[in-house]
N, C-alpha and C positions, 0 to 999 in steps of 0.2 A: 651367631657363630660366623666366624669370617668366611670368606667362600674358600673353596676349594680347588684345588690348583686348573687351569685353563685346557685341557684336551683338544688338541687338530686331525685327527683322522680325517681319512679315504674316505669320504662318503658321498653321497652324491642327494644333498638336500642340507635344510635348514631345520633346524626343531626346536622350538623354548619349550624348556617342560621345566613346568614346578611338579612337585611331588610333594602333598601336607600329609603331612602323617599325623593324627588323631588316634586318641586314644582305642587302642586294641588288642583283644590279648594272644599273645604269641600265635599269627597269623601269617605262618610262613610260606612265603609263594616258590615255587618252582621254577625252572626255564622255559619250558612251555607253554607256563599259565599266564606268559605276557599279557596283557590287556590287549585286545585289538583296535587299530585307530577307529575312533566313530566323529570326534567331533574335534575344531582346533581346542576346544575348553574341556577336560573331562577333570571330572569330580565324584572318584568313586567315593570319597571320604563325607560328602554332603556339608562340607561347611562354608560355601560360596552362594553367596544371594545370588538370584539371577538379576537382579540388576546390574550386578560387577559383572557377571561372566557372561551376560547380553553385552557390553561395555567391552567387553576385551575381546570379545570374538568379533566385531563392531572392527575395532583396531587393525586386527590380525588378519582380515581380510582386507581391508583396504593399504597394509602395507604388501599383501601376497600380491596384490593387481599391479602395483607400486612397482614396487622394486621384485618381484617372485622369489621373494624372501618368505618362507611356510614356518609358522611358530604353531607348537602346540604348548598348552597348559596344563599338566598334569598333574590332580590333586588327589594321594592315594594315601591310605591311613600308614602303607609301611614299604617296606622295597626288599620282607623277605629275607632272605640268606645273602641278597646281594648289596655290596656294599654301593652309596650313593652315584659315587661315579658310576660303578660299569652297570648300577641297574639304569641312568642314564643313557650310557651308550648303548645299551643292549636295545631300548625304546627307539634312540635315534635311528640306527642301522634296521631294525626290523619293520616302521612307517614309512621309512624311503619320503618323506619328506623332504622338500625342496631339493628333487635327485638330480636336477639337470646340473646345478652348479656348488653341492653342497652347501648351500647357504641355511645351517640352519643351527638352533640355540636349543639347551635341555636345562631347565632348569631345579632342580630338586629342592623343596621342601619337606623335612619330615617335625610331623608334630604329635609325641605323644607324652602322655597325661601334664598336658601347658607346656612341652618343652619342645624345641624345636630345631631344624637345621636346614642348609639350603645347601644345590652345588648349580653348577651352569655346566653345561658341557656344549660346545658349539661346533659347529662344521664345519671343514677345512676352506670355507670360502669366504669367511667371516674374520675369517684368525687375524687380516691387520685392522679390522673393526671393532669385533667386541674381541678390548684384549683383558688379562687379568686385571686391571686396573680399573678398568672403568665397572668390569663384573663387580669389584671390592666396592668403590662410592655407588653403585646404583642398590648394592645390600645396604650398605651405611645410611645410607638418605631417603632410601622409598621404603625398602622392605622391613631392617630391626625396629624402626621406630614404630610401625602400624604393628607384626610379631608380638610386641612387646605387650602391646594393647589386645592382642588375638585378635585385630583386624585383618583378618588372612585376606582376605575380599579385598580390601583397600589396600596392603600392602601389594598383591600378583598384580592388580591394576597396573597401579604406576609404575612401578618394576618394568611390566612390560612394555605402558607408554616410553619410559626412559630409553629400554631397547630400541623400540622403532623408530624412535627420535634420530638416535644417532645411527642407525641405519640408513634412515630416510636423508640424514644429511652428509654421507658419506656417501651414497649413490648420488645427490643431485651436485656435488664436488666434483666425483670422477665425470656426471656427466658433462660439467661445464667446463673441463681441463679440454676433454675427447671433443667439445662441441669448438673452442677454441682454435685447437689445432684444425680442424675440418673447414672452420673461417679464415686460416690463413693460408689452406692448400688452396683452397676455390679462387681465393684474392691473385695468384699466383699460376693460376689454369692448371692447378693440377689436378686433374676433375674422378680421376681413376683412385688417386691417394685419398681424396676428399668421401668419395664413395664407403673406400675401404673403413673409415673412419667414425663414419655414421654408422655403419656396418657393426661397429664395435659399441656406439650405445644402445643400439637396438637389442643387442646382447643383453647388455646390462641393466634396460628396463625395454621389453618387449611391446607396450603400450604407450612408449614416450610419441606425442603425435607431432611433436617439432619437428624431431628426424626425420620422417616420413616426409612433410613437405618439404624438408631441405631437401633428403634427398631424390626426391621427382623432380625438383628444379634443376638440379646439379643431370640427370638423365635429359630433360628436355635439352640443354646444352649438347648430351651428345648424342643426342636426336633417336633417344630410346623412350618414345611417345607414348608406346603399351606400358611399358614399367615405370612409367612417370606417371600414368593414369592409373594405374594399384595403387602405387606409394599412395596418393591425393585422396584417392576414395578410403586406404585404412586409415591417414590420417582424421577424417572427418567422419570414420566410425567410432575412433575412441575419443574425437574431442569435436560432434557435429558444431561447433561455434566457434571453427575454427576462421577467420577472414585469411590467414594466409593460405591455409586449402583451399578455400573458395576462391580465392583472386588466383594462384597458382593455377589452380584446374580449368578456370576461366580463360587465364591468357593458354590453354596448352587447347581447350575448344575453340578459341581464337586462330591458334596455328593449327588446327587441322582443316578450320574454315564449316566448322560448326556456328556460325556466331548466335544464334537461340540460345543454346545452351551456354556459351559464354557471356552472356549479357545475363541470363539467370541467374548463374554462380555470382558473378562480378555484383549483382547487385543484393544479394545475400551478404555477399562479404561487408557490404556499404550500410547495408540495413544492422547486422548486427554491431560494424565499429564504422561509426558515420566521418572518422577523421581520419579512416586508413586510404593514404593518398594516393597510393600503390594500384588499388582495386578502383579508383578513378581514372588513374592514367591509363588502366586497361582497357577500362570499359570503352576510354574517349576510341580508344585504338578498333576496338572492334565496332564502334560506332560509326569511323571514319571511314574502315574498310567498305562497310556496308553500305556508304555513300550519307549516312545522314550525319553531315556536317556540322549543323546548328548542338545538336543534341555533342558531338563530339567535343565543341567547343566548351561547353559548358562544362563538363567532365575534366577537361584538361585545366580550366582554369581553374578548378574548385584545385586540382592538383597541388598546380603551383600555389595556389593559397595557402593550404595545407603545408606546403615544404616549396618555400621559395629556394632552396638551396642545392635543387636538386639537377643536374646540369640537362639530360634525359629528357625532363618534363616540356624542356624549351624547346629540345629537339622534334619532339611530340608535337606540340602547339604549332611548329613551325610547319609542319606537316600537313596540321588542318589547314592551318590561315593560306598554305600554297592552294589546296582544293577547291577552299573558298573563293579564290584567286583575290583574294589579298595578299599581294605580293611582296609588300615592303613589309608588312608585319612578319611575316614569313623569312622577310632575308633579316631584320632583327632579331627576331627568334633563335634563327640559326648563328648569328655570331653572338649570342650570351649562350648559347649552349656552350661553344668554344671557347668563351671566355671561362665559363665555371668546369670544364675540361674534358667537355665532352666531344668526340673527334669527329666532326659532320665529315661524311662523303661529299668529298670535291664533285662528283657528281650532281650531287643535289645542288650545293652551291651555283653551280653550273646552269640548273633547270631552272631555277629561282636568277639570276641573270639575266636569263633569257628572256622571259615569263616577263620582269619589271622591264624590259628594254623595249618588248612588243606592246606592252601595254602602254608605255610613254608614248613609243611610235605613233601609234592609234590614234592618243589621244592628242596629238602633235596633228594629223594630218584631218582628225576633226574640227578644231582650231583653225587651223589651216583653210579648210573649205567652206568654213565659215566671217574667215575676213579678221580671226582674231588671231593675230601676227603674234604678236607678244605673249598669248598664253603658249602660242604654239612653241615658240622659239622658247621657251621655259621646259616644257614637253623633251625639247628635241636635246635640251644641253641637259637632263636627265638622263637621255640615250647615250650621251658622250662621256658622261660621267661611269656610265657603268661597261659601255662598249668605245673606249677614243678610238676604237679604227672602224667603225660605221659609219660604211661608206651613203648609206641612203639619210643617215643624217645630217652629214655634213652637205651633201645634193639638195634636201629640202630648207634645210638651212641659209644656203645662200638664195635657192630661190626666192625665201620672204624676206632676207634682207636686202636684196635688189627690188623687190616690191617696195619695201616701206623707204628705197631711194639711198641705201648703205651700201653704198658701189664696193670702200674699200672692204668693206666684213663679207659681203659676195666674194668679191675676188678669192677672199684669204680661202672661205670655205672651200670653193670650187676648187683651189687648187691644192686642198688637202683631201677632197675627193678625188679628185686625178691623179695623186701621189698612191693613193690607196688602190685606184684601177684606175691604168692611164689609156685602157682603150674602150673607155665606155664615150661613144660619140657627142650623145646628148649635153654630158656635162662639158665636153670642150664647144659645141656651138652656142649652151646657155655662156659660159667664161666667154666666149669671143664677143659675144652680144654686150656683156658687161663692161668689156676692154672697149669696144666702141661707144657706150654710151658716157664713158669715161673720156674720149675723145683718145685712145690709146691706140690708135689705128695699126701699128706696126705689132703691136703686142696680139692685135686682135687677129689680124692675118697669119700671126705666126701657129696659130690654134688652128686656124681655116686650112692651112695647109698639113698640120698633122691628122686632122679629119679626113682631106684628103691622102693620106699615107695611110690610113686605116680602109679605105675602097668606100668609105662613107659617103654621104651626099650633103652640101651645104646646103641651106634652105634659100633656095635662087632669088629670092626679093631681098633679104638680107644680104648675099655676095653684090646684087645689084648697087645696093646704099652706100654699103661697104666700098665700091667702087669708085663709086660717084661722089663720097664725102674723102677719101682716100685721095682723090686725084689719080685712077689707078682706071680708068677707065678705057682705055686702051691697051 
């Protein structure tokens, strides 16, 4: 028999009720004599194997956790004085099933002596789910053909799976429209709209553990660290295998400066998904805070392994390898993060600089005090390349190319240190010594005398020669 027209009432829950009616003779129930709920499967009629209504109560509870969509099963020899519908809704309204949002289904079967009937009556939160139409194919397809057979057991089965089906794919629909818009408020820093949003699947399935880590992520941004640490811990009560809880909750014991427990989590998350790249590049983070470097590294690269693509991770790396004081790695690093669009702090840029210019330095004036002219002056044109107005390199510089006997590349130096500070004394008496050994006597006097204009003192054996090769000795 075809179903019976689709009823939306007020109510506040979900109910599938079948109703089989088996042969009985004029067995007329009352208002009163409602049945009281005891179970989502009842069968006062006894013609349901328990294997089917193990099977369907199986179903019915793992779509109530689901989506808190409540079905019951009602299997009764007769519905009484009252006609199918309203002995349906009279069930529906009096179990209060699924009351938080009406989500709920009644379905009626009556079957006596082999003959039979069905109706659905649904609850007003369902009505653009299960609508008359899909009620008529899920009679047509599951229910008349097993009726037919007096398969009542196999027919409420599938009936029902068919219900929860399209339930179950109507709720993870609206939650991936609601999850969507919640990815492109965040993308856009709307973090209060993004909130709100999660906000609204959490409604719609109370146990979904994605939203929860979403939204602790989206709280940590705006440094609501208590409610960011719920979200993380319910998420990883209803889905403990979760790696995005555990890497999330990790990086948020990372920012309170818990790092134990952040290295715990973070490696939970690793252990359970060994390619999630995310729960590496935390862990390298809190590895690195903690000063163990080595261990950091390893973590960052496994990262980048995992997602070469990802601009963050270079930034990360670039991080370590400064700690390490591997410095040109570091300033690498830091311009392919930039290049894959990540916006390094000019400060860093800045430290990292620095960092490669002292370390040339060093290693320049190691060389140096060692008689190796050439690696030095290699050292020192590194300084220049990352600092050209360093002035102590362009000062050691010319010193070892007047050593190695390069009057004119001395000059040039000295007198682009002098340009940069023209009253550091030292470097106009080293240029005056140069200009003399150059045989440039008036050039070299003309340094002697701005030494002299700065209250300096020329080195009296030197003014002596000077004199005496000069012709200026009187």
């Amino acid at each position: 028999m075809k179903s019976q027209a689709f009823f939306a009432r007020v109510v506040v829950g979900v109910l599938f009720f079948w109703v089989v009616c088996l042969t009985m003779k004029n067995d007329v129930l009352a208002q009163e004599q409602l049945p009281e709920f005891k179970d989502w499967v009842s069968d006062s009629a006894n013609i349901l194997s328990f294997e089917y209504k193990a099977k369907m109560t199986s179903l019915i509870d793992d779509l109530r956790v689901k989506t808190s969509t409540e079905i019951a099963v009602v299997v009764a020899p007769n519905t009484g004085s009252y006609s199918d519908s309203n002995y349906a809704q009279l069930l529906l309204d009096q179990w209060k099933l699924g009351q938080k949002d009406g989500r709920g289904v009644v379905l009626l079967l009556v079957v006596s002596d082999h003959r039979w009937t069905w109706h659905v009556q649904a609850g007003p939160g369902l009505k653009e789910v299960l609508t008359n139409s899909s009620f008529s194919k899920i009679g047509e397809d599951q229910m008349t053909p097993y009726f037919n057979q007096e398969k009542y057991s196999e027919g409420l089965y599938y009936a029902v799976a068919a219900m929860a089906n399209i339930i179950d794919q109507s709720q993870d629909a609206r939650i991936k429209e609601t999850i969507d818009k919640a990815k492109a408020d965040v993308s856009a820093g709307l973090y209060d709209e993004t909130i709100e949003k999660l906000n609204k699947v959490l409604e719609i399935d109370p146990y979904y553990p994605d939203a929860y880590w979403s939204r602790a992520g989206v709280y940590i941004v705006k440094g609501n660290y208590d409610q960011a640490l719920s979200d993380y811990n319910q998420a990883l009560e209803f889905n403990p295998n979760s790696v995005e809880a555990y890497s999330g909750r990790g990086a948020l014991y990372d920012e309170k400066g818990n790092y134990d427990a952040a290295i715990s989590d973070l490696t939970k998350a690793i252990t359970i998904n060994p390619n999630y790249s995310e729960a590496y590049r935390n862990r390298a983070s809190t590895y690195d805070k903690k000063g163990s470097y080595n261990p950091a590294l390893v973590d960052i690269n496994k990262a980048i392994e995992l997602d070469p693509k990802i601009s963050v991770y270079y930034f990360a790396r670039a991080v370590v390898y400064f700690h390490l004081a591997e410095y040109q790695k570091s300033w690498e690093d830091a311009m392919k993060a930039n290049t894959l669009g990540y916006k390094v702090d000019p400060l860093f840029f800045g430290d990292v600089k620095k960092a490669l210019k002292q370390e040339a330095f060093d290693n320049a004036q190691k060389a140096y005090g060692k008689g190796k002219f050439d690696e030095a002056i290699v050292d020192l044109n590194k300084v220049l390349e990352i600092d050209p107005q360093s002035f102590e390199a362009y000062s050691l510089r010319a010193s070892m190319n007047a050593s190695n006997g390069h009057l004119d590349l001395a000059i040039a130096d000295y007198s682009k240190a002098i340009e940069i500070n023209p009253k550091d004394d030292t470097v106009l008496n080293n240029r005056a010594a140069t200009y003399y050994y150059q045989k440039d006597y008036q050039k070299s006097w003309e340094d002697v005398h701005k030494i002299e204009e700065l209250g300096a003192k020329v080195n009296p054996k030197f003014l002596e020669t000077l004199k005496k090769d000069s012709g200026r000795e009187k």
